[in-house]
N, C-alpha and C positions, 0 to 999 in steps of 0.2 A: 598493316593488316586491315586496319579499313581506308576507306577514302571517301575524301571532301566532295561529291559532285553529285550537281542536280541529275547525270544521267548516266546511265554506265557507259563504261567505254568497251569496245570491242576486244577481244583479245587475238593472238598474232592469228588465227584462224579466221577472223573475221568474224566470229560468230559471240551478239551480243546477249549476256546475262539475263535471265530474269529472275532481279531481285524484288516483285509486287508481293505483300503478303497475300495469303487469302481471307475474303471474306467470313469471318466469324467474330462474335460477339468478346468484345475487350472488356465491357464495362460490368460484365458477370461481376468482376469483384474489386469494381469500383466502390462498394460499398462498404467497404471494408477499407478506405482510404476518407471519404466522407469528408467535411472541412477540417482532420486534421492534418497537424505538422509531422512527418514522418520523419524518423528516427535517422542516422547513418545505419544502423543496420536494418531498415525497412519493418520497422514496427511503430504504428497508427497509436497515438493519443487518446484516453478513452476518452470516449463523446462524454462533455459537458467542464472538462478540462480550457483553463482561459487561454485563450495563446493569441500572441498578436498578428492578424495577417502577414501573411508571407513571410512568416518571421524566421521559419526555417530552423533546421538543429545544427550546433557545428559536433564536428568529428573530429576531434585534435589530439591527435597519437603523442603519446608520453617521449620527451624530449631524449628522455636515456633510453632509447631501442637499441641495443646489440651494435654490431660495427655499425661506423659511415653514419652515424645521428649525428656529425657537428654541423653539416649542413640542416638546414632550418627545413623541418618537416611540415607538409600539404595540411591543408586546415579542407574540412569536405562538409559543407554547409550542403544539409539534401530538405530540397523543397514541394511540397504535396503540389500541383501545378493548378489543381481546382481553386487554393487560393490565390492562386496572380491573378493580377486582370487581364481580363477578356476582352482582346481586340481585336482588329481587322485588318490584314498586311494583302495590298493585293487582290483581294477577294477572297483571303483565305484567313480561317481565325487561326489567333496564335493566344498563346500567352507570354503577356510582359511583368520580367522581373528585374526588381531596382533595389537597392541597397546592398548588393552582393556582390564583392566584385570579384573577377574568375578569372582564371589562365585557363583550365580545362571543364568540359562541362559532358557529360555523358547523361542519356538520360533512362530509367529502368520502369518495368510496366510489376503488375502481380503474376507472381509466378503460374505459370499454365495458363496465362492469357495469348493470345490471338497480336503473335507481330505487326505495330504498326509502323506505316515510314513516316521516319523523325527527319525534320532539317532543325537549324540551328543555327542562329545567327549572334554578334555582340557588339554593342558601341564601341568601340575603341575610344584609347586614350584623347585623341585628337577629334573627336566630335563625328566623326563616322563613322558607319553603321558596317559589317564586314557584310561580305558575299556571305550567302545561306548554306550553309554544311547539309549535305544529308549523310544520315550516320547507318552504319552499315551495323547489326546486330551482331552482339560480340558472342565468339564460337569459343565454346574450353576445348582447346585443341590438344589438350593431352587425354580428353576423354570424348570430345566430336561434340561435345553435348552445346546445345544451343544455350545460349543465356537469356533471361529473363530481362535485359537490357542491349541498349547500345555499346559500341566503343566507345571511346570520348573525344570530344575535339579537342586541338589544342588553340587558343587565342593568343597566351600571349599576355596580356594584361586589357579586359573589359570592365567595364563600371557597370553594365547593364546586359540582358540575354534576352533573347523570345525565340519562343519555340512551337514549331509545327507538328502536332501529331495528329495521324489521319488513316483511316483503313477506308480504301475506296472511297477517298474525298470526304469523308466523315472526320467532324472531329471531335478523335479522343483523347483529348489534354488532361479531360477532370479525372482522367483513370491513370496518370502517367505521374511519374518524380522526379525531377531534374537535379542533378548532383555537383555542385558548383566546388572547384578545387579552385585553391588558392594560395597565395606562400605570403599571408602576411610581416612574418616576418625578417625576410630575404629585402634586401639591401635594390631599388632598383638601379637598372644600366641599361642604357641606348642600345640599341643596337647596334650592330657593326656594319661597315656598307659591304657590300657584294654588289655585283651587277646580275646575280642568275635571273634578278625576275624582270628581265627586257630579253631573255633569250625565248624563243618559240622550240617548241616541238619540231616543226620543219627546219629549224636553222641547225638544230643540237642534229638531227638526223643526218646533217650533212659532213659531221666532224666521223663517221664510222666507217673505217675501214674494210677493203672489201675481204679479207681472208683473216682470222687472229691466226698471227706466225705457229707452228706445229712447235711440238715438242723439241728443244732444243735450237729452235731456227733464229738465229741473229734478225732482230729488228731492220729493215730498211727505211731508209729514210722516207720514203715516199710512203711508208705504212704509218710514221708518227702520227699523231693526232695534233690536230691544228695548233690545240691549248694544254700546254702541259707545262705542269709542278718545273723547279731545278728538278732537273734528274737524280734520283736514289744513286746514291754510288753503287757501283756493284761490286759487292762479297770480293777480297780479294782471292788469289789462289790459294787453294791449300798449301799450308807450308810446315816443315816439321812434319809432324804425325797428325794432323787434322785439326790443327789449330783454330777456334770457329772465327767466322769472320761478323761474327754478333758483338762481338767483343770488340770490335772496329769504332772507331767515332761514329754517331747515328749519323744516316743522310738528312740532309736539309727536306723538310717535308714544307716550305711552302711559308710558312708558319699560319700556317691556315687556322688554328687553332686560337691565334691571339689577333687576326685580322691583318698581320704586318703584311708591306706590298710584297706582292708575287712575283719572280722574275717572267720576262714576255708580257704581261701584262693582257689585256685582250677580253675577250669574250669570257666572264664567269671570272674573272680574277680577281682577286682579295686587293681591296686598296687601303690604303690609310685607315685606322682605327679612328671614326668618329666621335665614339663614346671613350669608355673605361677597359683597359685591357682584361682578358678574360682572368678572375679570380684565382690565384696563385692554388689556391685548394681545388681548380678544376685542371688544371697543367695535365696534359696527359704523362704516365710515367714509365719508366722503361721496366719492363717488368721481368729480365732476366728469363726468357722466351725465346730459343733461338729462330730469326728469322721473323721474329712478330713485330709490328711498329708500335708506336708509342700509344696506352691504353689510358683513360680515366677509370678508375676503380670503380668498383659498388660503391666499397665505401667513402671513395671521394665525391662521387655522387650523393651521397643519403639513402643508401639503400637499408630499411629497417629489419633486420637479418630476424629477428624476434617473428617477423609477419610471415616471413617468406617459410616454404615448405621444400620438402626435395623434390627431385626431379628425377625423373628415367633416365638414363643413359642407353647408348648404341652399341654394338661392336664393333660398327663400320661408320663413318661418313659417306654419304653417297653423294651429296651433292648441297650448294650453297644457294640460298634461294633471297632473290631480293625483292623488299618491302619499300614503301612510306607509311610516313605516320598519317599523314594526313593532318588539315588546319593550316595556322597561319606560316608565312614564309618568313615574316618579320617579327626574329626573335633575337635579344643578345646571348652570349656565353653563359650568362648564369641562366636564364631564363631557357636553355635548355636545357641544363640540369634541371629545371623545377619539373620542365614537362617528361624526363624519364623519372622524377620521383613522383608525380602525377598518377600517369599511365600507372606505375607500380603500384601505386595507395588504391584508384578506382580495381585495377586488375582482383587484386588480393582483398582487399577490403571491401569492396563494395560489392565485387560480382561473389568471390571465396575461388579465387584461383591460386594455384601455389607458389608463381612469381609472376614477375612480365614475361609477354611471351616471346620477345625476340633475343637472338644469343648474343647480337653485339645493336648498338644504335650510331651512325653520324649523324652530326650536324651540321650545319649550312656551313661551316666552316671550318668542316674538315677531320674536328675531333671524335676519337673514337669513343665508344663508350661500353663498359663492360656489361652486357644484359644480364639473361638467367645466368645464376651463380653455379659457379663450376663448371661450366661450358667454354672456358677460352684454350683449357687441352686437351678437355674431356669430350667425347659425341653426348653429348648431355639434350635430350628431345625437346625441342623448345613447343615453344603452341603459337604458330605463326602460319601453317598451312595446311590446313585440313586433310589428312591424310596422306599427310608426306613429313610430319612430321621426324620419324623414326628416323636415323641414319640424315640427318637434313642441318648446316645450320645457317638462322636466320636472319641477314644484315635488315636495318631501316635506316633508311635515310627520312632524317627527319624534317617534315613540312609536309607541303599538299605541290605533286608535280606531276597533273593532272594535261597541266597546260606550259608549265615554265619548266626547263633545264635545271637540274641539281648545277649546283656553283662545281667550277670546275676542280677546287681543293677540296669536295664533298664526292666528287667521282676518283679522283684521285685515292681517296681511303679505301671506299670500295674495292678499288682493284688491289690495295696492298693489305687488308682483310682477306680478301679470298682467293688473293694467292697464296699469303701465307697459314690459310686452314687447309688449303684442299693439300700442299705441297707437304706439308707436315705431317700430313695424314695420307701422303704418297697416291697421291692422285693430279698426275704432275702433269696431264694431258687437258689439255681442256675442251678436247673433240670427242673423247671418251662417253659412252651411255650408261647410263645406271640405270636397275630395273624397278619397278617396286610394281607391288600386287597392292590394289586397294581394297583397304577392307574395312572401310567405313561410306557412307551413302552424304551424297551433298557436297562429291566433287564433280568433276567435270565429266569421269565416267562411273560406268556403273559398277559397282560391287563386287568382288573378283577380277577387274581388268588388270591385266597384265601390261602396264606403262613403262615406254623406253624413252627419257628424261636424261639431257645434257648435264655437266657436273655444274653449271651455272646458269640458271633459269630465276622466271618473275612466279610471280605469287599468282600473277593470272593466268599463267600460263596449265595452273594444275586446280584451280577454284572460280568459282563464278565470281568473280569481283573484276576492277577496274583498276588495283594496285600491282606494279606501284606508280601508277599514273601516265600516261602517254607522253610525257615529257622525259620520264626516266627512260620508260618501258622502250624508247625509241635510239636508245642511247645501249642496249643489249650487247649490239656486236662489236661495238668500239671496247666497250667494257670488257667484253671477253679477249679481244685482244690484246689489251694492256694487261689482263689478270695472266693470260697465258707467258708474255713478254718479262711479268715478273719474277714466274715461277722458273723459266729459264738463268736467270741471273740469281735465283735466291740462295736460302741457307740448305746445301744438298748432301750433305756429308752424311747423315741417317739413311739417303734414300740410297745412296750407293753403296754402303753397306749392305742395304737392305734387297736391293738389287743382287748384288754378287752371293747373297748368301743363299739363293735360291726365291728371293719374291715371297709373294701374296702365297702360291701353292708350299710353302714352309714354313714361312712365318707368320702369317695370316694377315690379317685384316691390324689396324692401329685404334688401339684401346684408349692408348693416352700420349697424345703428340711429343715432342721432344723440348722436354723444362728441365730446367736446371736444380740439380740436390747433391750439396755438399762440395762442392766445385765439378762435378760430371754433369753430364747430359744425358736422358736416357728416355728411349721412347719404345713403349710397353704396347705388344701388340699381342694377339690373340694367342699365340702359339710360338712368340720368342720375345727377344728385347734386342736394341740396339744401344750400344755407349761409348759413349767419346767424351774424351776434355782435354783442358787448355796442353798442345802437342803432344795429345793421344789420339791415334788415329780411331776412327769409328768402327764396333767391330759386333757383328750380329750373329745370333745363335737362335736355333729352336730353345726351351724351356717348359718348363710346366707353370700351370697356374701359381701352386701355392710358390714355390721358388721367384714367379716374376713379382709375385704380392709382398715379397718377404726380402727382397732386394736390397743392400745398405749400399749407400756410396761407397763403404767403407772394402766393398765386395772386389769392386773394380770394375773393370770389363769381361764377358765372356769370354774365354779362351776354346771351347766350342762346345760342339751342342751335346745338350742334357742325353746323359745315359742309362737304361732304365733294364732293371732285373729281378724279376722276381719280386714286387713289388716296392724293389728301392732305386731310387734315382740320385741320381750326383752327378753336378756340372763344376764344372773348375773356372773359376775366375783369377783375375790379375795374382789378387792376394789371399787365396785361397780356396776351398771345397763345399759345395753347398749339396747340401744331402734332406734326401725325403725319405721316411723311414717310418712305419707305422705310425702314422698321420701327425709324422711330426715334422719339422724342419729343425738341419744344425747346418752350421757352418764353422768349416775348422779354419782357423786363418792360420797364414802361410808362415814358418817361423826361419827358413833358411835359407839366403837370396839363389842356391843353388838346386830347390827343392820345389819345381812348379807344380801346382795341383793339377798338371795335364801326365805331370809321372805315375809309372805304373805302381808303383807303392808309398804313394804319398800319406794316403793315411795313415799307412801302419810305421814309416819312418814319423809324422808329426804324432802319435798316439804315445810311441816311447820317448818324444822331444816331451811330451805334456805329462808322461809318467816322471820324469829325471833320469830315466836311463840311459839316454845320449845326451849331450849338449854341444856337440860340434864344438867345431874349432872359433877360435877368437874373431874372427874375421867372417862368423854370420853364414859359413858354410858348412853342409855338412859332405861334400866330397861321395857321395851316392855311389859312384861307380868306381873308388879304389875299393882293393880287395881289403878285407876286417883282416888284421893283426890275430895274432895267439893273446896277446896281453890284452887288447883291449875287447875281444869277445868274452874272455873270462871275466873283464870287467861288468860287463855286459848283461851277462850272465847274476850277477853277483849284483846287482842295484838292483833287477830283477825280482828276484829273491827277498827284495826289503833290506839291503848291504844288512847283514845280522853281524850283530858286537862280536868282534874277532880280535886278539894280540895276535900280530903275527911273531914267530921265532926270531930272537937274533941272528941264526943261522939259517941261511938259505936252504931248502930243499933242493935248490939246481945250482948247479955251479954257472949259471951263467945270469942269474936274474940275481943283482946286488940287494940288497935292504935299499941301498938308496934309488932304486928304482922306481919310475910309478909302475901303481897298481900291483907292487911288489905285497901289500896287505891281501889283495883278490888274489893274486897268481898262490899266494903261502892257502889262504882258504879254500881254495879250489883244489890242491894238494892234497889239504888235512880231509877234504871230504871225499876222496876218490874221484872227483869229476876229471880233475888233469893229471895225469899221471911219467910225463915226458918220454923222453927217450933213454935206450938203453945205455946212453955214454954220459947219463946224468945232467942233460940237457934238460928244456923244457924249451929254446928258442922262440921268443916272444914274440919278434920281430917278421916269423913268419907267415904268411897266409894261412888262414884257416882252411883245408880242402874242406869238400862238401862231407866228406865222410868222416872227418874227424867234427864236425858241428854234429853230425848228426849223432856219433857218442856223448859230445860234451852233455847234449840235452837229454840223451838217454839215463847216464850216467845221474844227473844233479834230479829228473825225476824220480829215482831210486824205483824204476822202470824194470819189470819181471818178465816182460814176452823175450819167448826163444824162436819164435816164428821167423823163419828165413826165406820164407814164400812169397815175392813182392813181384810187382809186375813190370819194375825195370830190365830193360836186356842187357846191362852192363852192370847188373850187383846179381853175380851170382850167391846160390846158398854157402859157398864156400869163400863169401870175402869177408874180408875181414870185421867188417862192420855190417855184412849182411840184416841179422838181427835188430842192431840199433835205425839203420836203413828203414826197415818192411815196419818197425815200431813207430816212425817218423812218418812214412806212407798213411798208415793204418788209420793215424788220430791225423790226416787231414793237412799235416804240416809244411809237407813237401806232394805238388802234384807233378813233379819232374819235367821235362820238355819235353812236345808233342810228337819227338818222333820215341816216346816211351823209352827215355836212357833216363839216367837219375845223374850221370858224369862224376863219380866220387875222388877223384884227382884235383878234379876242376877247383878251383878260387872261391871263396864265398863274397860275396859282394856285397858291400853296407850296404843296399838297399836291397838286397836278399835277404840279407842277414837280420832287417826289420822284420820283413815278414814272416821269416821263420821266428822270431822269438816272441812276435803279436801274438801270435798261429797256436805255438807253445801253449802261452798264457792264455789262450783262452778255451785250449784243449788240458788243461792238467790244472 
């Protein structure tokens, strides 16, 4: 977001920035700074208080902060710059400070003072003075609002700083605070060699190929790029029912991470670790992400979760926008950790921003690293580019590559970051334009412009700045190639789902990428979800909000889309019914492997599994479409009812239903109550089908039911049948609504899964 250089650079338009402040008075409230020491939170000493020159405050955040504190937390020594001494660098006064040694150094003015431009220089370790930073004034990009300060540079490790501030060649140092970050307590390490800093901007320009391959288009060899990683294996085929191919042994990334040699070797390639290998607690880790590469946590960084505030989220990603940090190029493994717990301490602490503002950060070598929190599934709004923030997110590669080539294991990440946000998030084109309206002032256009932006673009390409350095910035369409090369080969099992089930105009936009909960995958989008797991194949549905919010693994996968009446909705998953019902959610899980929640009476057969009135057969079925028995409808009938304490007779009422029969207790009480009354040759035949007309007395009969009404509107139960009556009383309370060509069929068979819904129907009619 900001960057290192005495002059802006042009951006792809040719048209260069102007970042001059204007002329107006700084030192209005200089006096209110006065020879004292200012606080880490920028409150002044009262005059007459002893304090030793330059002696500065430190700021040292409590070591127990929330996740991610066992990395050693930033110490933020802030110094009033009226006291350093006043010298003369060049012709130009500065002030020099000593006894404070810094990695980062940002520097901040009194608030509603008049922007001046700051450079910033530091001795190094080795007795050399660094190049002059000029620092770019840090923007709260989730509210536009300018800050009262710089960004911070990163160094690295100095013993000494001096600093230029100047409005129209004036200097105003005695009005300014300089805020010195440091990790006392952090272990130091060498750095690790690389070659990117002998590579030029004209030489990296030459590795870019002339077209990034289309959607789908096999890499040609002649399109490879000069310097590349071993090659990512690529995803095997789908096998089974969608078996993911994340689950695969991870591809060799280079080991970019720990410095190990690179195979090809070449321009920008990682050699032998000179120093200490990078700290086992910074190991990037596989975070169970399908399709994502290997990430270093907050918390394995030190992110102090206590500090940090929430963030906005999107409903869409629109596109991936790349940064630098800016400062020194010669940093080790841990020593970049310090400078994203830096960046975080200055961001939050010093300026009151709610995190850092970028969504992921690499380093010189390769490692990823996880930014603002909750942004690696989520469209979570970072503050990295003024008014493109929304729907946006924002990689840095970290250092100053103004003039030198990001290392080639540090471009490499890049590409398999924002292959794997834009593809996750089905944006699997990389020639695709994304629109945005700007509606904030102090971008490149004016306020209301309607902007058409590639899904992978620089930070200058949409704000007046010079990041992320003409050494990256020139390295754009190799970058897009390789990003487009990876989303071809990547994890696509969600987008093909998501494809077949009608797209973007169905399922909308992706709320939350595809992560792993409870052994599925499931990627939650505006207006459905997608789910798959280990050989299950991917399988996407419309939905509603509260149903996709209210998801269990435990649900399954969609078996298809949400259906909605009358203000109730129900989708059937793998293993059961998910229902929205006067603003509530249920879900009935599935109790009978022959019983899917896409059947027509699923409920009302698992409503009498959940009452005890059926319990299917031994083998977990309940057989839906055999006709109900005589014997077991009375059964039926009769649990129904609350089974009420009954002896039945030693003697049978039918001569063909034994005592030792089952349901021979229900068949004698159904008797004794008039409900079954058999046949006239002393029958009662258990084993028969129930016709439709004989259920519809059973139930007439055991309601102790009084309508004589034979008036119904089937054309097959005339007033003169037999059951007429019991029929048009069936009709009447709702029970039965017949088939649509208006017959009621009373011969016909009663089918267990008829036979549910008439006796649900029943119960909840009587």
């Amino acid at each position: 977001m900001s960057a290192s250089l005495r002059r802006p650079l042009p951006d792809a338009s040719g048209r260069t920035p102007d970042l001059r402040p204007r002329r107006r008075s700084l030192l209005a409230g200089s006096a209110l700074v006065g020879s004292s020491v200012v606080t880490g939170g920028g409150t002044a000493l009262a005059d007459g208080e002893e304090d030793a020159p330059v002696s500065g405050t430190e700021d040292q955040p409590s070591s127990a902060a929330g996740a991610g504190t066992q990395a050693a937390q930033p110490r933020t020594t802030t110094i009033a710059l009226r006291e350093a001494e006043h010298i003369e660098r060049d012709g130009r006064l500065a002030r020099h400070i000593v006894g404070h040694p810094a990695a980062l150094v940002g520097v901040t003015w009194e608030e509603g003072g008049v922007e001046p431009t700051v450079s910033v220089r530091g001795l190094q370790v080795d007795g050399a003075w660094s190049p002059w930073h000029d620092l770019e004034v840090a923007v709260d990009l989730d509210t536009g609002v300018r800050s009262n300060g710089t960004e911070p540079v990163f160094f690295a490790d100095v013993t000494e700083v001096e600093v230029i501030g100047e409005i129209d060649g004036e200097d105003v140092t005695e009005a300014l605070n300089a805020h010195l970050i440091d990790f006392p307590d952090d272990p130091k390490q060498a750095p690790l060699e690389l070659d990117e800093g002998a590579v030029s901007a004209e030489d990296a320009a030459q590795e870019r190929s002339e077209q990034p391959p289309a959607e789908g288009e096999a890499a040609t060899p002649s399109q490879e790029p000069q310097e590349r990683l071993t090659e990512e294996t690529a995803p095997a085929e789908e096998t089974g029912e969608g078996e993911d191919p994340a689950d695969a042994p991870a591809p060799s990334d280079g080991g970019g991470a720990t410095g190990a040699t690179v195979g090809g070797g070449g321009v920008g390639a990682a050699r032998p670790a000179l120093g200490p290998i990078v700290p086992m607690s910074l190991v990037p880790r596989d975070l169970g992400i399908p399709g994502a590469p290997r990430i270093v946590t907050r918390a394995q960084w030190g992110a102090d979760e206590r500090a940090a505030r929430s963030s906005s989220t999107s409903s869409a990603l629109q596109a991936v926008v790349l940064h630098h940090t800016a400062g020194t190029n010669n940093y080790s493994p841990s020593q970049a950790a310090q400078q994203i717990r830096g960046i975080f301490d200055y961001h939050v602490r010093t300026l009151g921003w709610a995190d850092i503002g970028y969504n992921v950060l690499i380093d010189r070598y390769g490692t990823i690293y996880e930014g603002r929190r909750g942004g690696l599934t989520r469209n979570v709004n970072g503050a990295h580019a003024l008014g493109f923030n929304t729907g946006s997110f924002g990689i840095s590669v970290m250092g100053d590559y103004s003039s030198l080539a990001a290392s080639a294991v540090a471009r490499d990440s890049v590409m398999k970051v924002a292959a794997w946000k834009l593809l996750s998030t089905f944006r699997s084109d990389i020639h695709e334009k994304s629109s945005w309206r700007v509606s904030v002032n102090g971008t490149r256009w004016s306020r209301g412009t309607m902007v058409s932006m590639p899904r992978f673009f620089g930070h200058r390409d949409v704000n007046l700045t010079s990041c992320p350095g003409n050494g990256l910035y020139s390295t754009m369409d190799n970058l897009r190639w390789g990003i487009q090369s990876r989303m071809n080969s990547g994890w696509r099992h969600h987008l093909r789902a998501f494809v077949a089930a009608g797209g973007e105009s169905a399922l909308g936009t992706v709320l939350t990428s595809a992560q792993k909960e409870g052994g599925l995958t499931i990627t939650r989008l505006t207006k459905g979800i997608v789910v798959s797991g280990p050989k299950l194949s991917a399988r996407a549905a419309t939905t509603t909000d509260s149903i996709r919010r209210s998801w269990r693994p435990s649900w399954g996968r969609p078996l298809a889309d949400v259906r909605g009446q009358d203000g109730r909705y129900t989708q059937p998953f793998d293993n059961g019914l998910a229902i929205r019902e006067g603003g509530r959610n249920s879900f009935i899980t599935r109790t009978f492997t022959d019983v899917p929640a896409t059947m027509q009476f699923f409920e009302e057969i698992e409503e009498l599994a959940a009452s005890k009135i059926t319990t299917g057969w031994s083998d977990g079925t309940y057989r839906p479409h055999l006709p109900i028995a005589r014997d077991a409808m009375i059964a039926f009938i009769y649990r129904a009812k609350g089974s009420p304490a009954y002896t039945p007779p030693a003697v049978s009422p039918f001569r063909d239903v034994s005592p030792r029969r089952t349901f021979y207790k229900e068949i004698c009480w159904a008797h004794s109550q008039g409900i079954a009354e058999g046949w006239s040759d002393g029958t009662f035949r258990p084993l028969d089908p129930v016709e439709r007309g004989a259920f519809a007395a059973f139930l007439y009969r055991v309601s102790r039911a009084t309508s004589t009404s034979t008036s119904n509107r089937f054309s097959d139960v005339p007033s003169s049948h037999q059951f007429a009556k019991e029929i048009t009383w069936m009709a009447n309370l709702g029970i039965t609504t017949g088939w649509r060509d208006k017959t009621f069929r009373p011969r016909a068979g009663t089918k267990r899964d008829a036979m549910a819904a008439f006796i649900t129907r029943w119960l909840d009619a009587t």
